[in-house]
C-alpha positions as CSV (number, residue, x, y, z in Angstrom):
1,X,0.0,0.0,0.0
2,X,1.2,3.2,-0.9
3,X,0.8,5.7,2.0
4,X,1.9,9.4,2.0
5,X,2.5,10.4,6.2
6,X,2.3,14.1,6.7
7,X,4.4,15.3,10.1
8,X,7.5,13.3,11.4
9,X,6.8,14.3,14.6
10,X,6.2,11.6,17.6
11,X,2.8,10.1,16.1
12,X,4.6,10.5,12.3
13,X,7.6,8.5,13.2
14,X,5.7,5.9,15.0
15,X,3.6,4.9,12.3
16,X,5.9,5.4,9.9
17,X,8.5,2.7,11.6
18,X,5.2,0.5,12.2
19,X,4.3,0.5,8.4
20,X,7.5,0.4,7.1
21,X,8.2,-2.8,9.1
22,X,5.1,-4.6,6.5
23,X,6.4,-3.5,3.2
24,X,4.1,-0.7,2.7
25,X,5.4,2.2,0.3
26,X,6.0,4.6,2.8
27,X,6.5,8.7,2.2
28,X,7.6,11.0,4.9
29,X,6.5,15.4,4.5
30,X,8.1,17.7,7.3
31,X,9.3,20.8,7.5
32,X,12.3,20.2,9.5
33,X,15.1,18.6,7.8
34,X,16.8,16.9,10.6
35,X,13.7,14.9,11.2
36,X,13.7,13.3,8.3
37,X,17.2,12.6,7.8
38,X,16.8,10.8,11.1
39,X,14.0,8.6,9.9
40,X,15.3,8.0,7.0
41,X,19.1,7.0,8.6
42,X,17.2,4.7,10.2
43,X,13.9,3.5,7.9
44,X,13.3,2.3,4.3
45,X,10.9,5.0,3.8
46,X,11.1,8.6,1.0
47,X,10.9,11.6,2.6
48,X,10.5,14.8,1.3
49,X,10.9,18.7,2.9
50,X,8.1,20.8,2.3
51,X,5.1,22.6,3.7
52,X,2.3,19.8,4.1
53,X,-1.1,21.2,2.8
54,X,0.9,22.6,-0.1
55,X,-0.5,20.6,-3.5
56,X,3.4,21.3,-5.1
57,X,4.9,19.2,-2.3
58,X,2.2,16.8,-2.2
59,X,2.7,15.9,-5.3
60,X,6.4,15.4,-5.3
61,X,5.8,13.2,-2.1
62,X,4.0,10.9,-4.4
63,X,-0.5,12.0,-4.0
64,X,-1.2,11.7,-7.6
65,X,-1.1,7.9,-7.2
66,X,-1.3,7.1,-3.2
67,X,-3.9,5.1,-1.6
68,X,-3.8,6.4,1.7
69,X,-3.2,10.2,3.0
70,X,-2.2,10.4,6.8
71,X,-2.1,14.0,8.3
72,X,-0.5,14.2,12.1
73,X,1.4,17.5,11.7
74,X,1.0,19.7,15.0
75,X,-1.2,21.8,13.2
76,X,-5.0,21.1,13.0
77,X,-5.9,23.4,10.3
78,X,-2.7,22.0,8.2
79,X,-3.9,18.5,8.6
80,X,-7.3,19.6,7.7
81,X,-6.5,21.7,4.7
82,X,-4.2,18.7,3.3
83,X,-7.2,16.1,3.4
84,X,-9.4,19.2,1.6
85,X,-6.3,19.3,-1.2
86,X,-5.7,15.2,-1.3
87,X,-9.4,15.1,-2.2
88,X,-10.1,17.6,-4.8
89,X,-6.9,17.7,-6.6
90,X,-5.6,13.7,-5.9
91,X,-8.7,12.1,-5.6
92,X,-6.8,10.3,-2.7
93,X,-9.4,7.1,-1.4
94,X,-8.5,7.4,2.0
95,X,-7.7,10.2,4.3
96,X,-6.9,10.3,8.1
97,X,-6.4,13.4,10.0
98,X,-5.5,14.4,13.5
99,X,-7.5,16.9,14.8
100,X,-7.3,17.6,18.1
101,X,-8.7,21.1,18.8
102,X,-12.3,20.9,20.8
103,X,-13.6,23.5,18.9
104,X,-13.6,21.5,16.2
105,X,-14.7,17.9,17.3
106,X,-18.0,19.4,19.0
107,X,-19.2,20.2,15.1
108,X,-17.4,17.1,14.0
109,X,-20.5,15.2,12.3
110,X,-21.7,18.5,10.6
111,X,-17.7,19.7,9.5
112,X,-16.1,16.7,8.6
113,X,-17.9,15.1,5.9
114,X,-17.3,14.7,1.9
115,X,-18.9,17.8,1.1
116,X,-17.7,20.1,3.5
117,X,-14.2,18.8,5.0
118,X,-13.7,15.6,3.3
119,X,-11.8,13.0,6.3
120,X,-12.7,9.8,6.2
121,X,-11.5,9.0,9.3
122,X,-11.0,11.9,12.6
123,X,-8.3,10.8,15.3
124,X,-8.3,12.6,18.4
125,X,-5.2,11.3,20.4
126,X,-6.3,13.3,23.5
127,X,-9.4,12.0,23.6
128,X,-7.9,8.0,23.1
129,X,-5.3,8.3,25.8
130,X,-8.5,9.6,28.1
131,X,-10.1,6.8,27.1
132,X,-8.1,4.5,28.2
133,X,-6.8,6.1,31.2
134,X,-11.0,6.0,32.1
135,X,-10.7,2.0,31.9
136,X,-7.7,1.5,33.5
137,X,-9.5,3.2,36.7
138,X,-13.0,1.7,36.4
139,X,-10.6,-1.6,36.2
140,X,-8.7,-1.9,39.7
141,X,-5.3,-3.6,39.4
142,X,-5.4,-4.2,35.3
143,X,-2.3,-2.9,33.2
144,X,-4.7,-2.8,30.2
145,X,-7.9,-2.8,29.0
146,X,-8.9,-3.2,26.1
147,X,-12.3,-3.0,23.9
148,X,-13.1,-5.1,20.7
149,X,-16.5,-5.0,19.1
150,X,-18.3,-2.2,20.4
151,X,-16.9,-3.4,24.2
152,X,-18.8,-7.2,24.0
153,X,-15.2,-8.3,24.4
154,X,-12.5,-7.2,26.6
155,X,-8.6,-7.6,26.8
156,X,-7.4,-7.1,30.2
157,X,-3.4,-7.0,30.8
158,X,-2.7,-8.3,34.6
159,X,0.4,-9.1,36.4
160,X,0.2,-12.0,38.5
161,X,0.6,-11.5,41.9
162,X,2.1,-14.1,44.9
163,X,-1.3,-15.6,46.5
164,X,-3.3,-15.1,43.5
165,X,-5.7,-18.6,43.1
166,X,-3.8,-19.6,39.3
167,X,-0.3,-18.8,40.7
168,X,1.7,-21.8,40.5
169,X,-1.2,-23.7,39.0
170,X,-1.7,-25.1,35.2
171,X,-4.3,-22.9,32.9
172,X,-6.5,-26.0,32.6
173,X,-7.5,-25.5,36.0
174,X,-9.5,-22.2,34.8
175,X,-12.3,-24.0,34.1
176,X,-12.3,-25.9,37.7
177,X,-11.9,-22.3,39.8
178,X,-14.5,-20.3,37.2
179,X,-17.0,-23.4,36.2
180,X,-20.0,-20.6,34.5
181,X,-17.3,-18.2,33.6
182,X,-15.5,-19.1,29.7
183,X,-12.4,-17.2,29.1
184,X,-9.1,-17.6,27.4
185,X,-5.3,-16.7,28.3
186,X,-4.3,-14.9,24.8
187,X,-0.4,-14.5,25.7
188,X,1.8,-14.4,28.8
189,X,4.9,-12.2,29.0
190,X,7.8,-13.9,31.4
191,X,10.5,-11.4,32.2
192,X,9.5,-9.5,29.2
193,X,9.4,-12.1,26.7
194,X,6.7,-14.1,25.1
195,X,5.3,-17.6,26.3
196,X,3.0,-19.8,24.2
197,X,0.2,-20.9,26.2
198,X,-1.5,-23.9,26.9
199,X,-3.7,-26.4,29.1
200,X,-0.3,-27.0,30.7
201,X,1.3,-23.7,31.2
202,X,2.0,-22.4,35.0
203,X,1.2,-19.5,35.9
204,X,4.8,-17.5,37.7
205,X,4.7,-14.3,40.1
206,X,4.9,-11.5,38.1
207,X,3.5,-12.9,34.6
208,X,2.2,-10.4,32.6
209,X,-1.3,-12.3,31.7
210,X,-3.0,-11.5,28.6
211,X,-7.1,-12.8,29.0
212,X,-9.5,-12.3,26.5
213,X,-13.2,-12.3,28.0
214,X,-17.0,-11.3,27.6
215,X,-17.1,-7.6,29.6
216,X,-19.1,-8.8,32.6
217,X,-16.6,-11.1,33.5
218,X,-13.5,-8.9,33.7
219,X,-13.7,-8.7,37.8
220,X,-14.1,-12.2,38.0
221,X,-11.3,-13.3,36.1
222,X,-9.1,-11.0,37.5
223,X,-9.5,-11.9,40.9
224,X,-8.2,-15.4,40.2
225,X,-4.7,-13.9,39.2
226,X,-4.3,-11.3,42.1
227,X,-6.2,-9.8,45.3
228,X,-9.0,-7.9,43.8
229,X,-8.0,-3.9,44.5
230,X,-10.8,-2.2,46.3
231,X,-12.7,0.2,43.6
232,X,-10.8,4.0,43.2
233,X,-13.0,7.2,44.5
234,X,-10.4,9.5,45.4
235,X,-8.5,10.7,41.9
236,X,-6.0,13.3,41.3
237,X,-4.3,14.8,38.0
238,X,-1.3,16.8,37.3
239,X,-1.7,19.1,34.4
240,X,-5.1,20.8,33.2
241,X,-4.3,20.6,29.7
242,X,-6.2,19.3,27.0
243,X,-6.3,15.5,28.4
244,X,-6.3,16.4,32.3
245,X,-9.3,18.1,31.5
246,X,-10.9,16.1,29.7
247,X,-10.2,13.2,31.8
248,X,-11.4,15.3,35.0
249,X,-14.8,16.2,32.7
250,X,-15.5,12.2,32.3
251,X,-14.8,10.8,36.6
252,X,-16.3,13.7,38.0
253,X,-20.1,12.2,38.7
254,X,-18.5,9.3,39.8
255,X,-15.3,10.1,41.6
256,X,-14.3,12.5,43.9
257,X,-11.5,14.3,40.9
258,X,-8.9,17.4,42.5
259,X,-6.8,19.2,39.5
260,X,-3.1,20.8,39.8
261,X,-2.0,22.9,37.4
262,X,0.8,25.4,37.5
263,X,-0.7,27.9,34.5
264,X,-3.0,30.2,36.8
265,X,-4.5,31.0,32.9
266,X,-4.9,27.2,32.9
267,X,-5.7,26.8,36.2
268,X,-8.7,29.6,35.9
269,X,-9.9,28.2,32.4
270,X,-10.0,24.5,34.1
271,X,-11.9,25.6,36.9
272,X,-14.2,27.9,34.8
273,X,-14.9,24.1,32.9
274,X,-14.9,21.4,35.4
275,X,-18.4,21.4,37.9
276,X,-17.1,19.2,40.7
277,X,-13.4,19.0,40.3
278,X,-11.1,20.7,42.7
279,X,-8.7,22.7,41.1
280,X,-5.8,24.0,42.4
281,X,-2.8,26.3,41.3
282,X,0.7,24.9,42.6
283,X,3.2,22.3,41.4
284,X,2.0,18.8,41.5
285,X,5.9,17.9,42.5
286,X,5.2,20.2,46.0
287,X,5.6,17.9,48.9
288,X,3.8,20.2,50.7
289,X,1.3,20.8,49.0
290,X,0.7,17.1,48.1
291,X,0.6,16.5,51.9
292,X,-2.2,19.3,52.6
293,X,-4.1,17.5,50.0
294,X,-3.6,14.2,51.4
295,X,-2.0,12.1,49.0
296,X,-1.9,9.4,50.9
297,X,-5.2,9.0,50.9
298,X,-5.3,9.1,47.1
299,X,-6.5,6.5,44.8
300,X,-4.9,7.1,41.4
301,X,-2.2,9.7,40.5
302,X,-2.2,10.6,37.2
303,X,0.9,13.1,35.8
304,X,-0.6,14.3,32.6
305,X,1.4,17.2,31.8
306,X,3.2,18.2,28.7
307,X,6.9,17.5,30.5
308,X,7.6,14.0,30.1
309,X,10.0,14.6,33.4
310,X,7.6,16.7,35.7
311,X,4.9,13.4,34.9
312,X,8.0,11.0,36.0
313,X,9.0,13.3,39.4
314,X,5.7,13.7,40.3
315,X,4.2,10.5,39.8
316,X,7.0,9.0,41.8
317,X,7.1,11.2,44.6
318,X,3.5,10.9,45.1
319,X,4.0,7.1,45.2
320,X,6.4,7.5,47.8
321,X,4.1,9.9,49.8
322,X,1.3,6.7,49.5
323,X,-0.5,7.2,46.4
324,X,-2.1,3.8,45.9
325,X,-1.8,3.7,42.1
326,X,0.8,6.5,40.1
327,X,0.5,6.9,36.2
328,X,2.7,9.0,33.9
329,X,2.2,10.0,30.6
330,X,5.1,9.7,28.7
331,X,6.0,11.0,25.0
332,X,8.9,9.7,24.5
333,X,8.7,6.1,23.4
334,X,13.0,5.5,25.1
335,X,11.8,6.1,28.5
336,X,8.7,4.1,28.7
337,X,10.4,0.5,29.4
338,X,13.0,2.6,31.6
339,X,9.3,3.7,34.1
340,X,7.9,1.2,34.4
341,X,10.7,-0.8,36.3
342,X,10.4,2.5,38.8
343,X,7.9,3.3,41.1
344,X,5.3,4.3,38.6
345,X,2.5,2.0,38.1
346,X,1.9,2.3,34.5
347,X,3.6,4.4,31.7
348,X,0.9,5.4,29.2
349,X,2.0,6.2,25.2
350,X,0.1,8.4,23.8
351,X,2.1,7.0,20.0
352,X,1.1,3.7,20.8
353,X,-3.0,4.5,21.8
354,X,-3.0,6.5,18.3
355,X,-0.9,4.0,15.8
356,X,-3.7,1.3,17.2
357,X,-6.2,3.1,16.0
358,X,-4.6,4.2,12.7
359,X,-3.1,0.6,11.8
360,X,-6.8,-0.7,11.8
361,X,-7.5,1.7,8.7
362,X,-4.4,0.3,7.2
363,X,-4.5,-3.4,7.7
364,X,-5.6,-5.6,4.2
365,X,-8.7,-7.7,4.2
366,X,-11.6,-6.2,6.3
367,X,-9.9,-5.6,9.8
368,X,-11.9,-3.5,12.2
369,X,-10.0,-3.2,15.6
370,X,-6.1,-3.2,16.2
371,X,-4.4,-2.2,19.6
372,X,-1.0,-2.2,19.3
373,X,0.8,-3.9,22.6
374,X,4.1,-4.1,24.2
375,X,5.7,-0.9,22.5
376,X,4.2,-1.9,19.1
377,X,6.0,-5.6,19.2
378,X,2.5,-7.7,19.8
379,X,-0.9,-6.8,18.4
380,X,-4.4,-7.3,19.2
381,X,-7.1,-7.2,16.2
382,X,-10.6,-7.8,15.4
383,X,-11.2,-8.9,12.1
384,X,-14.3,-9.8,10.1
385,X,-15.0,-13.6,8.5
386,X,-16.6,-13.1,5.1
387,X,-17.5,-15.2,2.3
388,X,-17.9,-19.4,2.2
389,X,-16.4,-22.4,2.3
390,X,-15.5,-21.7,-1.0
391,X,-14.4,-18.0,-1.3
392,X,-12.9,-17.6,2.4
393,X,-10.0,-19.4,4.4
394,X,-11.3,-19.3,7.2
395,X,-15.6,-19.5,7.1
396,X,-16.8,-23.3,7.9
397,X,-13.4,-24.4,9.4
398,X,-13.0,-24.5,13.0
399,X,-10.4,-23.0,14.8
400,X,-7.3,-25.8,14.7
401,X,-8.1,-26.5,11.0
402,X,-7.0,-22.5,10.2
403,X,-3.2,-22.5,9.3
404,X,-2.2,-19.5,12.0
405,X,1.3,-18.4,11.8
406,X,3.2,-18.8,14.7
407,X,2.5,-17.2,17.9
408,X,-0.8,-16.0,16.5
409,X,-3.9,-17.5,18.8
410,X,-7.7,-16.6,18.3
411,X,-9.6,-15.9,21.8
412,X,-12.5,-15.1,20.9
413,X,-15.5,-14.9,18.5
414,X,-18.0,-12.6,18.2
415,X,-21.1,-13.4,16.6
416,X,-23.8,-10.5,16.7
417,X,-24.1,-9.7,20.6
418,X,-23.2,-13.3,21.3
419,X,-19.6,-13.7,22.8
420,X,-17.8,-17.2,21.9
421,X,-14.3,-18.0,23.4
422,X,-12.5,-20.0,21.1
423,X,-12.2,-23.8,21.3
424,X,-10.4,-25.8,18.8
425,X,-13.2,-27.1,17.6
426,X,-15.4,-23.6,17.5
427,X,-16.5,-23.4,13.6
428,X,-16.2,-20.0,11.9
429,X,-19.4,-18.4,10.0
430,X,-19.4,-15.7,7.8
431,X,-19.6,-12.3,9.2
432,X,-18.1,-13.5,12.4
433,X,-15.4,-11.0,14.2
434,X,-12.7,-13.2,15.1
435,X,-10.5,-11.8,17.9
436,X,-6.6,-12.5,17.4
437,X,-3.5,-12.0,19.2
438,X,-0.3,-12.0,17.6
439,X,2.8,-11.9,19.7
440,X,5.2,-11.1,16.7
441,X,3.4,-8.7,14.7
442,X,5.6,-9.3,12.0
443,X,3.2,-12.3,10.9
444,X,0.3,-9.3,10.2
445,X,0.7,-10.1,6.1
446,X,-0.2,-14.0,7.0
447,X,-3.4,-13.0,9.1
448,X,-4.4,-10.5,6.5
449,X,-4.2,-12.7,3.7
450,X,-5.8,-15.7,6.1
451,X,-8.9,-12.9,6.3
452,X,-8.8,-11.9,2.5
453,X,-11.8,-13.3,0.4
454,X,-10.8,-14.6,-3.1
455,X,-11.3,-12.5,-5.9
456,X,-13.5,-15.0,-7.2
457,X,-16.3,-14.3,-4.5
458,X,-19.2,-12.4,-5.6
């Protein structure tokens, strides 16, 4: 696929290493020089310098013929002005833009459409790291959460804890501890690298568990891998910028939300906004004033700031001070692995929330869902049976007949609102979202063309 990326900023580089890893024809337009001679030291991708609504050096980077337009400059009105050229002058099929002013998604069904603002598809990075910073705190204790077909299904990343029910027990016995509950271990990560499961598999201390289940079974399949933690009330965020507040806006009729913000502009604009959050003007790394507010009282930290280091000090000294759960934002993808062996709880990449949900507009045959995992090395994706026996690889076969590349497991199947976990003998029907987790996403092509009906089928 050939696929033009506007920006080489942190989203832009991300993506672009993501899609040049699966042969895609990549292109690379920024501004800044350096950038790209950086990406391109270190990717088989084109880049080209230029301004990137500008039709002259779109079409040196390559529009005339490109499948796919991808705007995630820093600039809304650049990213929105380069879809408007892609269409009208390229006749581009498919264009993505980041847009990440509010003032623009509140019109967003009336703005954004083929005769006004021609995107095909809006991301919002603010509003997907919210999202799942939301279900990481109406999930006590999980690492991850994650939604596939409209929320039926969930993926929920937990590290096994010492005197968890499972520990030191085979998977088989599942069944025995959760006899009306059906669920699925999807992967296990052992000191960071990837183990296969099966019925025989032993569950170690500090196992990264991957479980694939229907939604209302999430708290009871968690508690057999650690001590349930009691539900959060008591949240507090560092930074009212553009994802402080808008996390603050979505817990504060059900959690009891307090603000700190440096900015006093920001400070006064955030309290001007919020209805029941508390918001105060200081630095979030102020001992004192983190004792005033009782921070050890405090369910969730969250340093969502623009400073990659003010989110790490803070978030760490407020673990120290008896936060019960710390989380940092982090932008830069070097220093995530580095956190997470810290104090902090959870290190949450903003690249990595946004590449899932571009990759799923990317991937061939008719994929719907993809949530990158494990700093883009593992993926998670939904994808959609069609055809027959004939026509399709994978409609009428059950699941051990389908020839999955290694490492690659199905959990589970989603047939209208009916949730399925997979079995080996579970037979496929057409329109059926299959759930799959890959461990080495460098076997995408083989799932994609596994999901890819023949041209034959009418």
């Amino acid at each position: 696929m050939k696929i033009i990326i506007l920006g080489a900023g942190q989203v832009g580089s991300s993506l672009a290493a993501n899609l040049a890893s699966e042969a895609n024809d990549i292109t690379v337009v920024d501004t800044e020089t350096e950038r790209l001679q950086s990406l391109q030291d270190r990717l088989d991708i084109r880049t080209v310098v230029g301004h990137a609504s500008y039709p002259d050096v779109l079409s040196r980077a390559g529009l005339d013929d490109a499948d796919m337009i991808i705007a995630v400059t820093n600039s809304d009105e650049t990213n929105m002005v380069a879809c408007q050229v892609a269409y009208t002058l390229f006749h581009t099929p498919t264009k993505i833009a980041r847009v990440r002013g509010v003032g623009y998604l509140a019109y967003k069904e009336k703005l954004f459409a083929q005769d006004s603002l021609p995107v095909d598809v809006l991301i919002s990075p603010e509003q997907l790291v919210t999202d799942y910073i939301q279900h990481l705190i109406e999930h006590p204790g999980a690492l991850q959460v994650l939604n596939f077909a409209n929320g039926l299904v969930q993926l929920v990343a937990v590290k096994a804890y010492y005197g968890g029910p499972l520990v030191g027990n085979a998977l088989r016995t599942l069944r025995e501890h959760m006899p009306g509950v059906d669920t699925r271990v999807a992967a296990i990560f052992r000191r960071g690298k990837p183990v296969i499961p099966d019925g025989d598999t032993v569950i170690e201390v500090d196992d990264e568990v991957f479980i694939i289940v229907a939604k209302k079974h999430v708290r009871a399949v968690m508690s057999e891998l650690r001590r349930l933690d009691k539900p959060y009330k008591r949240i507090m965020i560092a930074g009212a910028g553009n994802i402080g507040k808008r996390l603050a806006k979505a817990l504060e009729h059900s959690y009891q939300v307090k603000i700190i913000e440096h900015n006093p502009e920001q400070a006064r604009v955030a309290s001007e906004e919020l209805e029941k959050t508390i918001v105060l003007l200081g630095d979030a790394a102020d001992e004192e004033l983190l004792l005033e507010e009782n921070i050890e009282n405090t369910d969730v930290f969250c340093g969502l700031t623009s400073d990659d280091e003010a989110n790490i000090l803070s978030a760490m000294l407020a673990k120290r001070m008896g936060a019960r759960k710390v989380m940092s934002l982090i932008n830069r993808v070097s220093y995530v692995d580095l956190v997470e062996s810290t104090d902090i709880d959870i290190a949450i990449s903003p690249q990595q929330s946004t590449i899932g949900s571009l990759l799923a507009h990317v991937r061939r045959g008719d994929v719907v869902v993809v949530h990158s995992l494990r700093r883009g090395a593992a993926e998670a994706i939904e994808a959609v049976a069609h055809g027959d026996p004939n026509s399709s690889k994978v409609v009428g076969r059950t699941v051990d007949q389908l020839k999955l590349p290694p490492g690659t497991n199905i959990g589970a199947i989603v047939r209208g609102k009916e949730v399925i976990i997979a079995h080996h003998d579970t037979v496929i029907e057409p329109e059926d979202h299959i759930i799959l987790f890959l461990v080495d996403k460098r076997h995408i092509p083989e799932v994609e063309r596994l999901f890819q009906v023949d041209v034959t089928f009418i």
